[in-house]
Backbone bond lengths (Angstrom), bond angles and torsions (degrees), N, CA, C in turn:
res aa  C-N    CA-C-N  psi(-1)  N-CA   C-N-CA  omega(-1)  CA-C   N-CA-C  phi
1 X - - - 1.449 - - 1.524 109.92 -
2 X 1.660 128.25 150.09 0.820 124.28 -160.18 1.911 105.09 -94.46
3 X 1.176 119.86 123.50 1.277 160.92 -159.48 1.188 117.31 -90.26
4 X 1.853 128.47 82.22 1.625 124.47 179.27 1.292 107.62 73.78
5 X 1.168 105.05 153.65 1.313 127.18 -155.07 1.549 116.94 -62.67
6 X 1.055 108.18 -28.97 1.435 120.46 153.27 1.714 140.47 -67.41
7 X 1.357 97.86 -8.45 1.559 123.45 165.41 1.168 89.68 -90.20
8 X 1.422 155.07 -26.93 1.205 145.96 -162.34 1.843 114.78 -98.82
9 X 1.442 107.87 -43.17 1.255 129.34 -161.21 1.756 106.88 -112.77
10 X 1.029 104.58 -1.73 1.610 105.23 -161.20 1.836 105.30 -141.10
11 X 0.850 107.44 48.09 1.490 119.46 -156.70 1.355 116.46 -157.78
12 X 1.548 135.32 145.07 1.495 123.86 157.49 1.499 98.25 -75.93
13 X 1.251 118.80 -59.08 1.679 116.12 179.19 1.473 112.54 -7.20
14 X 1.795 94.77 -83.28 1.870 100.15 179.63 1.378 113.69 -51.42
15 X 1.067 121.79 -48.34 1.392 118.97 -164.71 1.699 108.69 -51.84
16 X 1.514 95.66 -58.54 1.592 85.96 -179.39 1.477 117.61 -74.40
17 X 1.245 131.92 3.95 1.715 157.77 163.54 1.354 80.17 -55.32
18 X 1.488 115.98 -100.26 1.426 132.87 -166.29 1.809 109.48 -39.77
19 X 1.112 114.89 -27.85 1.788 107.25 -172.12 1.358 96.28 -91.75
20 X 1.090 137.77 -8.06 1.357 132.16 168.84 1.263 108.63 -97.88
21 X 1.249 133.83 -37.27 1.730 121.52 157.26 1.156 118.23 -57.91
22 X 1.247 128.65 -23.82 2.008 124.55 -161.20 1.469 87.54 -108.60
23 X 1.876 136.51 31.27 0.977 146.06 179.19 1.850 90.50 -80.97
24 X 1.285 99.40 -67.52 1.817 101.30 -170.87 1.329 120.47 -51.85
25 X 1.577 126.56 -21.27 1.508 136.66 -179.96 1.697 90.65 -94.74
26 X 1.480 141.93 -40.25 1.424 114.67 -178.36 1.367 112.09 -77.49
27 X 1.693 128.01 3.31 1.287 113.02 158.14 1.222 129.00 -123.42
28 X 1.305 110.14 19.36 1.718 139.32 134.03 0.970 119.19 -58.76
29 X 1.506 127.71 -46.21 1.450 130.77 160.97 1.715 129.52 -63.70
30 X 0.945 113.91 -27.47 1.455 151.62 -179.39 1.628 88.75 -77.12
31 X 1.640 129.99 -74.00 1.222 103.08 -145.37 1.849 99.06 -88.80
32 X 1.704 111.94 -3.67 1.551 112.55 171.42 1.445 125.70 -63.94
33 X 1.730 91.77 -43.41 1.777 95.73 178.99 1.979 107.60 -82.78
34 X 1.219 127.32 -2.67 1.591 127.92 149.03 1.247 113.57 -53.83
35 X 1.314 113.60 -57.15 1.742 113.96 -151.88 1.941 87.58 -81.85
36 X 1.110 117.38 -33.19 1.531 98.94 -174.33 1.655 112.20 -87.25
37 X 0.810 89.28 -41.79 1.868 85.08 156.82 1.746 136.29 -58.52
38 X 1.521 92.63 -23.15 1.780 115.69 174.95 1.422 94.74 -92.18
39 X 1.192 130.05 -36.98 1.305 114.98 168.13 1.818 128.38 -77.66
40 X 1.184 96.87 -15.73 1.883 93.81 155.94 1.203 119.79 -92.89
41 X 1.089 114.63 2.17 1.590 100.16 171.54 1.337 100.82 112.67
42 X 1.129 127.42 -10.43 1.687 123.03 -160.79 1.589 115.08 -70.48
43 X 1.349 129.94 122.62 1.366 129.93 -168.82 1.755 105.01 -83.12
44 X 1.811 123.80 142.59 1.259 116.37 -139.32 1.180 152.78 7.48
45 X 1.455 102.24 69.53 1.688 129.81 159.67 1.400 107.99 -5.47
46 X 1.676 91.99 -79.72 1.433 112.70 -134.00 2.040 76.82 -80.09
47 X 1.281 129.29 -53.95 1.415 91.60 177.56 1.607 131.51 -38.81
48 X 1.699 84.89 -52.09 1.667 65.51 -159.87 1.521 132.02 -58.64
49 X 1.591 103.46 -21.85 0.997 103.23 166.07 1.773 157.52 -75.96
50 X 1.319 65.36 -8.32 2.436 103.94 173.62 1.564 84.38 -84.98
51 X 1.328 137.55 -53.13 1.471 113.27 175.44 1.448 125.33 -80.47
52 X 1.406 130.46 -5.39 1.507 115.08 156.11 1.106 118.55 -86.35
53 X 1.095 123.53 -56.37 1.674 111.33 147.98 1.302 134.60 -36.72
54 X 1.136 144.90 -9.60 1.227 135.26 178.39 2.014 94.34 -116.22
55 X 1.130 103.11 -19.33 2.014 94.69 173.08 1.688 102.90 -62.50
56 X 1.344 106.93 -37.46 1.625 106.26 -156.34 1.387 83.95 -99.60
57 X 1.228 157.76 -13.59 2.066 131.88 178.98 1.463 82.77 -113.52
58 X 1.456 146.15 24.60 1.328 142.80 151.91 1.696 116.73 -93.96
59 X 1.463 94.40 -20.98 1.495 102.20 -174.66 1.451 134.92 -109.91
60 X 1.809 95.92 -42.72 1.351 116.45 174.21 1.625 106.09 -52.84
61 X 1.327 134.15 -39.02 1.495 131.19 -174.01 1.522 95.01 -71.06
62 X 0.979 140.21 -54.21 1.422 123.79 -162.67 1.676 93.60 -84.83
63 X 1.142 141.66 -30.81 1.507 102.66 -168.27 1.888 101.26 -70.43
64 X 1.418 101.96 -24.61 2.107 107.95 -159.52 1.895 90.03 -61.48
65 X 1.702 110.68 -36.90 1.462 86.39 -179.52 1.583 130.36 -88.45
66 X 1.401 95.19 -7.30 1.059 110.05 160.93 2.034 130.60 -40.64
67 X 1.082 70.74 -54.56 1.523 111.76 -179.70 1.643 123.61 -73.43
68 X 1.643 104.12 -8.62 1.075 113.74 176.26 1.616 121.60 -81.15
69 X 1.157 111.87 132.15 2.104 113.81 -171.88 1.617 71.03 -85.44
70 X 1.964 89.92 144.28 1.230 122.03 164.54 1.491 93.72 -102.72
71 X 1.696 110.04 132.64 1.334 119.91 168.24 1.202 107.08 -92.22
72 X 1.469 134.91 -18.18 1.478 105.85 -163.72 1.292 112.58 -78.94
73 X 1.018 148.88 -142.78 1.846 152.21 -174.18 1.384 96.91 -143.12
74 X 1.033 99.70 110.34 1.789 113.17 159.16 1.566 121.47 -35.64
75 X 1.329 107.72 129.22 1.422 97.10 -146.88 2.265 92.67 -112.24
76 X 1.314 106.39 26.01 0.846 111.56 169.21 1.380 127.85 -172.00
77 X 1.319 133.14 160.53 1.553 108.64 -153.97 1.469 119.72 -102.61
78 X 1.623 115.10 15.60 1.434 117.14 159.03 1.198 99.82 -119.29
79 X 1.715 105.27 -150.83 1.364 114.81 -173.85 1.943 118.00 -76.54
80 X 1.256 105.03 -14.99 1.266 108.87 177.97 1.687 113.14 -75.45
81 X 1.546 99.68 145.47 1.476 96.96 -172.37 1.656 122.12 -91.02
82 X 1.156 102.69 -39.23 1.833 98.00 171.32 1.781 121.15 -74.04
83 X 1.100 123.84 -135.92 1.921 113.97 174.35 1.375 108.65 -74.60
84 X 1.065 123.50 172.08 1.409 133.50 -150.83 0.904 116.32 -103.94
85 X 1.677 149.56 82.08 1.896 146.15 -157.41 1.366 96.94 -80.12
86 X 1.058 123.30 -23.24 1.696 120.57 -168.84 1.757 103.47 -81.74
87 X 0.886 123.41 -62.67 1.571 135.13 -167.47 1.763 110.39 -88.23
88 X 1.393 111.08 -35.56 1.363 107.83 169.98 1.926 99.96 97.17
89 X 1.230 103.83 36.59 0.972 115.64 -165.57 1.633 114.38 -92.82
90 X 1.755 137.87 113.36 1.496 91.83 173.27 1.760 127.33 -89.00
């Protein structure tokens, strides 16, 4: 199980943990900015608002893991992850 706040925030694990919990608040948000927009008069509400909301909890998860520093040390000196066939590397 993921362990301190950094198991939470510093992780793909948490991250996608957390984007599947903050699921019920982006369509809480979604159905708040409808009804106030349905209440000015505004013609497709409920789109527009399923697409600003869904650009930003479609996006924000991939840039945060993006964004995540890998601590471990590369355990080889190109792009391949186990010993090295290209360079002769072990």
């Amino acid at each position: 199980m993921l362990q301190g706040w950094h198991g939470w925030v510093g992780t793909f694990t948490g991250v996608a943990l957390i984007t599947v919990a903050v699921l019920p608040l982006a369509a809480l948000t979604v159905w708040a900015l409808a009804r106030r927009r349905g209440a000015t008069g505004t013609t497709a509400a409920w789109q527009m608002s399923l697409a600003e909301v869904g650009i930003a909890y479609g996006t924000v998860p991939w840039v945060w893991m993006i964004m995540i520093r890998k601590t471990e040390p590369r355990r080889s000196c190109c792009w391949c992850a186990g010993p090295c066939t290209r360079c002769r590397r072990a």
